[in-house]
N, C-alpha and C positions, 0 to 999 in steps of 0.2 A: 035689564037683567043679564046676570054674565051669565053664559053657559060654560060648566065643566067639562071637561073628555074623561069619559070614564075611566081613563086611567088613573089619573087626579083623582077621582074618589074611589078606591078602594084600595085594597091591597099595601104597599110599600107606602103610599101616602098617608093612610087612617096609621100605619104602624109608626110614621114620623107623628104623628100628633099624640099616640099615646106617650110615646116615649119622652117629646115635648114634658107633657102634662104630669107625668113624673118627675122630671127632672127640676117641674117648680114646686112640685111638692119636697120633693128631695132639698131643696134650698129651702123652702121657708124650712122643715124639719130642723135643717145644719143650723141655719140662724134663727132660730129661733122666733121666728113674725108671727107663730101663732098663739104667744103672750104665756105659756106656760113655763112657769118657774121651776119646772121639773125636767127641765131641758137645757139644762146647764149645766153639764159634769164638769168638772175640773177644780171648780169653787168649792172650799168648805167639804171635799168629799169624802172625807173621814168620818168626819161627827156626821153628815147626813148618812151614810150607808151606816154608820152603826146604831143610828136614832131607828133609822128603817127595821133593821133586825131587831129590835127593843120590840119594835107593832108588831112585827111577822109574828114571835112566839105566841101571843092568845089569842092571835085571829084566826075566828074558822074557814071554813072554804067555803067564802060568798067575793064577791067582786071587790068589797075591798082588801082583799089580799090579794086577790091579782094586781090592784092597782100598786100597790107596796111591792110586789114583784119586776113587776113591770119595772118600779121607780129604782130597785134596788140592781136589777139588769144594766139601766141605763147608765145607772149611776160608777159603773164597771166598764163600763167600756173600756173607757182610755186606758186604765190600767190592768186590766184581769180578763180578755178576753174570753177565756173558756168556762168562769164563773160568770158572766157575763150573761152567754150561751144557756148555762146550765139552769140560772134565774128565769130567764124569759120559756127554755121550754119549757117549765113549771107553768111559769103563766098559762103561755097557748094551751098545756094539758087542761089545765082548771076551765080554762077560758070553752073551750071544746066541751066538757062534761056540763059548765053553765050554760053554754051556746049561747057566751057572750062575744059580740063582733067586736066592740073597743077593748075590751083585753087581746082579743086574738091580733088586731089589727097592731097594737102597741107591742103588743109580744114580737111577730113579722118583724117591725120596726126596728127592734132592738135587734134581733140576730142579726138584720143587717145591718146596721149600724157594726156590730162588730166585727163582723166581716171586712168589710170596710175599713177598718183601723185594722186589722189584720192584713191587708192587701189582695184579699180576696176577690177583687172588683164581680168578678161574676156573680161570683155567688150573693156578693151585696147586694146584688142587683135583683136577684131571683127573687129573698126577702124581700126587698121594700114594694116589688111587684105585686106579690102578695097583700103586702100590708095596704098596699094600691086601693088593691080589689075591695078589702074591708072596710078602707076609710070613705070608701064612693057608697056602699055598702049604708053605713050609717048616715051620710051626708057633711060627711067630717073632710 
């Protein structure tokens, strides 16, 4: 059995392994390995953000409109940062009065996502930490 020095376990070290543990969440998120077709901006982004807004108008506020939120935040990044923003904090709002964790967690997500194409690096950082929290949260 090896023995650690407690300095190796805690502190600066557990903070290198969260950071780690984001940072391969952070990549499968960018590349896409977690198989979701909604995680592809740049293709086809016209007709999908407008097909999006088509569902938004008669959906009430239940979880699938946050999901169309969500999709339509995401779907903004690359080009509309602050509509971007302003999608997803809809989400997290809804997501909050539902106290639903996959909205809130996907909402996180997106602001930082466009933080991050912004150049924001901190701040992106702060979001997808967040979104961390939620997606450990549900087991996602």
């Amino acid at each position: 059995m090896i023995l650690m020095n407690k300095k190796y376990t805690s502190g600066r070290f557990s903070n290198k392994i969260i950071f780690f543990q984001f940072l391969i969440l952070f990549a499968i998120q960018l590349f896409g390995m977690n198989g979701e077709n909604r995680r592809t901006p740049l293709k086809n982004t016209n007709h999908i953000i407008d097909s999006l807004f088509n569902k938004l108008e008669n959906e009430p506020d239940d979880t699938n409109r946050i999901l169309i939120l969500n999709n339509i935040a995401w779907n903004l990044v690359p080009t509309d940062y602050e509509k971007s923003i302003s999608f997803a904090d809809s989400a997290l709002k809804l997501s909050r009065k539902l106290n639903w964790d996959r909205g809130k967690a996907e909402a996180y997500n997106n602001i930082g996502e466009a933080f991050r194409y912004k150049g924001k690096i901190k701040e992106a950082l702060e979001f997808h930490e967040k979104a961390l929290n939620y997606f450990k949260i549900i087991n996602n």
